[in-house]
N, C-alpha and C positions, 0 to 999 in steps of 0.2 A: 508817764501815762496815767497816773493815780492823781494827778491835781483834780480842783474840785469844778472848775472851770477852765474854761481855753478861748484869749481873746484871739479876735481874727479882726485885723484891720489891713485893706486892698485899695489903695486909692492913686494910680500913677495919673503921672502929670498929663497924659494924651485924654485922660474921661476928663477932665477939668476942661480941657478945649475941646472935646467934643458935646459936652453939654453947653457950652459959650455957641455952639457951631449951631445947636439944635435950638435953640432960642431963637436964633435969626433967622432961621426957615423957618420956623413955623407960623409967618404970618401970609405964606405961600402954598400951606398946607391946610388942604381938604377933610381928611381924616388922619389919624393915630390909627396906624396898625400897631399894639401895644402885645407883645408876644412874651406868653410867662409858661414857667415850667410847671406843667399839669401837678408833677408832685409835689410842687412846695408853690403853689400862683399865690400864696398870699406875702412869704417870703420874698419872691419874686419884684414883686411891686416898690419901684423905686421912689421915695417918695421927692426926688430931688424932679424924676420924671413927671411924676403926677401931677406935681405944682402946677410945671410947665404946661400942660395936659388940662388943665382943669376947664379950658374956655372951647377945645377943640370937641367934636365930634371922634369918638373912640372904636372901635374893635378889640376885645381882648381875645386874642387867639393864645387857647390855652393849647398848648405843644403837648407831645409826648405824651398826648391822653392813653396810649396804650399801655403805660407802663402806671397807668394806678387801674382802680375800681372806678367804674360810670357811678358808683353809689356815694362812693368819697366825695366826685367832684360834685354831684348835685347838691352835697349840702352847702356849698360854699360861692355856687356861679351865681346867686340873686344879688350875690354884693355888687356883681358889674353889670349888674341892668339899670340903664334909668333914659331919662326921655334924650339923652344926648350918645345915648352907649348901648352896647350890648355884648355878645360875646361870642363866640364858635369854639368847637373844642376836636381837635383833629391829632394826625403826624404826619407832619408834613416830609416825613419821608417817602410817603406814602403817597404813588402817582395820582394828579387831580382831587387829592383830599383838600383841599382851600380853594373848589368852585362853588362855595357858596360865597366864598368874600366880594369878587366882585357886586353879586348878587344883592349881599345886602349893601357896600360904598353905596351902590345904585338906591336903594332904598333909603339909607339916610340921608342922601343927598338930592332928594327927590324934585325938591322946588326951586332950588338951583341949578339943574340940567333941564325942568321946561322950561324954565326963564330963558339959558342960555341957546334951547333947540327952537323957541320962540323966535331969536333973532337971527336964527341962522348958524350957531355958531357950534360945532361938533367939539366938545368939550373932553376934555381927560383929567378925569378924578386923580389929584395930587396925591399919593399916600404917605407920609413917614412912617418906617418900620423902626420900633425902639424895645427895646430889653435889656434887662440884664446878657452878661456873657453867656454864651455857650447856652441862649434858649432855643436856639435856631430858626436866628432870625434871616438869615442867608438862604436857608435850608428852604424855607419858606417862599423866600421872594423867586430862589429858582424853581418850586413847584408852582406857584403863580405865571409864571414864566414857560410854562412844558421845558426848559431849557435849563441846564448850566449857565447863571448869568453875573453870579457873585463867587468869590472864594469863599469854601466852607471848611467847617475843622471840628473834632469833637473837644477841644480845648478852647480856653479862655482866651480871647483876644485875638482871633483871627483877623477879623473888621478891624481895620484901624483909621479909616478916612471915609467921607463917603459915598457912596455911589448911587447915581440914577438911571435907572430900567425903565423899559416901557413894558407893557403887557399889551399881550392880545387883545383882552376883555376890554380897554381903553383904560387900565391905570398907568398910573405916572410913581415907578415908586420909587423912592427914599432910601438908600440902606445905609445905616447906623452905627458906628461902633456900639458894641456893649461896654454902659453903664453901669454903674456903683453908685455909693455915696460915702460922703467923707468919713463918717464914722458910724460903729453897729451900735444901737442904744441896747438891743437885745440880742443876747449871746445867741438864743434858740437860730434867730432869722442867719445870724452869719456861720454860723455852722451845713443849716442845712443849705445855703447857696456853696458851703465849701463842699458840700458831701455832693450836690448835684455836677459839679465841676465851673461854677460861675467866677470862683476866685483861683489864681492860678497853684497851681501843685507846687511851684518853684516856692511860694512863700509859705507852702504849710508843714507842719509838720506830718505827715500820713499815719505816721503809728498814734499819735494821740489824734488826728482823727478818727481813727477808725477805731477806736476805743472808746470814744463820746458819740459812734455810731453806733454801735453796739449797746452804749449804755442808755441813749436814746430809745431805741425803736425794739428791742431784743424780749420786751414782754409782750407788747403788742403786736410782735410781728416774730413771737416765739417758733410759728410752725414753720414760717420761713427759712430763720436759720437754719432747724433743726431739718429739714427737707434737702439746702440744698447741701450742708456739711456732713449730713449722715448723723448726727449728735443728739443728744437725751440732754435739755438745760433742764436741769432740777428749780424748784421756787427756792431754792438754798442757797442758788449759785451768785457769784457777785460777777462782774464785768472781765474781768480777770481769768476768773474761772472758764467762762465761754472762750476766751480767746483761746488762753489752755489747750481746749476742745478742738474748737479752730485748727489750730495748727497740729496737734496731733492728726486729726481726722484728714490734714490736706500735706500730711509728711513734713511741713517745716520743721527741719530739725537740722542742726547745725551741728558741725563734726564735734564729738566729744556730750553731744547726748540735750545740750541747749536746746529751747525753743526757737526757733525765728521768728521774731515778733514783726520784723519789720516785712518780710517777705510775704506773710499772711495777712498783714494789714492791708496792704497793697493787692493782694488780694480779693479782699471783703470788699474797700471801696472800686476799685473795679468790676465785679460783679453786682455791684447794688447798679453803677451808671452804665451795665450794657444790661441791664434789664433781667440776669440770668438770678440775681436773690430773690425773685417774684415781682406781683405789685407793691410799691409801699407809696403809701401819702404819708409825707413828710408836716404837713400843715396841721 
């Protein structure tokens, strides 16, 4: 748990043909519903996706806005405005939180539905929904839906092929597996998609996760820990020392007087992805 880094590389064979799958719709596609996680949406942004992306009209529905600060995200959503894009910021677990998307499809797409309602023709906005894993991008299309209309999961890779829904509002949507890319050029961005659950559990190791989450975010976001573990981090303490604390304050302790390092790890990063260690922006 004491190295100085922790490489994180996630790239199974199904996202290599799901992104081959999403190149060839999207010359049938209207808009990018582009769905990132409110805590880390710069992390988030795949850039194998954005290539692909670059000529379409966009929506970035940043998810899970509840689980940071409105003040965090305002410094960072002007990156995704521009004359082809904009963005919403919602949770869509949250009933009718994504009735403004139709709203704007309908807005970007303005001069191509009078052209089409010109000759008669009752048109339905194409959407593809794309993201990394586990932003909830399911979650989404069935709140756009009032209905259950995709399989959802709080884990990595639920989506694995994909699926087209209709919506009420006249969208045609897209659902997506979650995307990757072949390799991290930056430790920061693959950590925090592992810390938000984008890369799978199966491949990481949790206790050095959650030891380069703590080492991370544990000054900046000191009153957190200390709130929700009960715990006093002194400016003395090194990463080590908190976890220490950690598991003392949450009884891991192992017969014969041990820490459980690995119990409390698992821990931490579950309580950071149900929301219960407060707001944190990752970005």
């Amino acid at each position: 748990m004491e190295s100085e880094t922790m490489r994180i590389n996630w790239f199974p064979g199904h996202m290599t043909k799901a992104l081959r799958e999403m190149e060839a719709e999207l010359k049938n596609i209207d808009i990018l519903l582009y769905v990132l996680d409110s805590r880390a949406p710069q992390s988030s942004l795949n850039p194998k996706l954005s290539s692909l992306a670059k000529n379409k009209k966009i929506i970035y529905v940043l998810n899970k806005a509840d689980l940071v600060e409105e003040s965090e995200l305002d410094k960072i959503t002007k990156i995704f405005v521009s004359p082809n894009s904009t963005f919403v910021c919602l949770n869509s677990q949250v009933s009718n939180s994504s009735r403004k998307i139709p709203i704007i499809c309908r807005e970007l797409l303005k001069d191509k539905l009078q052209s089409k309602l010109a000759k008669g023709i009752a048109y339905s906005i194409k959407c593809m929904v794309v993201g990394v894993p586990n932003c909830g991008k399911s979650t989404l299309i069935n709140n756009l839906c009032h209905q259950g209309k995709t399989e959802t999961g709080d884990k990595a890779g639920v989506t694995r092929g994909k699926q087209w829904v209709v919506t009420k509002d006249g969208l045609t949507l897209l659902d997506t597996p979650g995307t990757l890319w072949p390799s991290f050029d930056d430790n920061r961005v693959a950590r925090n998609l592992a810390y938000i659950g984008s890369i799978r559990d199966e491949v990481l190791d949790t206790s050095e996760l959650a030891f380069f989450f703590i080492k991370d975010l544990s000054v900046k976001y000191k009153g957190n820990f200390e709130t929700r573990y009960n715990i006093c981090i002194k400016e003395s303490d090194e990463t080590l020392d908190i976890l220490d604390k950690i598991c003392q304050s949450r009884k891991c302790v192992l017969k014969g007087g041990d820490l459980d390092y690995d119990r409390a790890c698992g821990i931490i990063i579950d309580d950071f992805r149900k929301g219960r260690l407060g707001k944190i922006f990752l970005d």
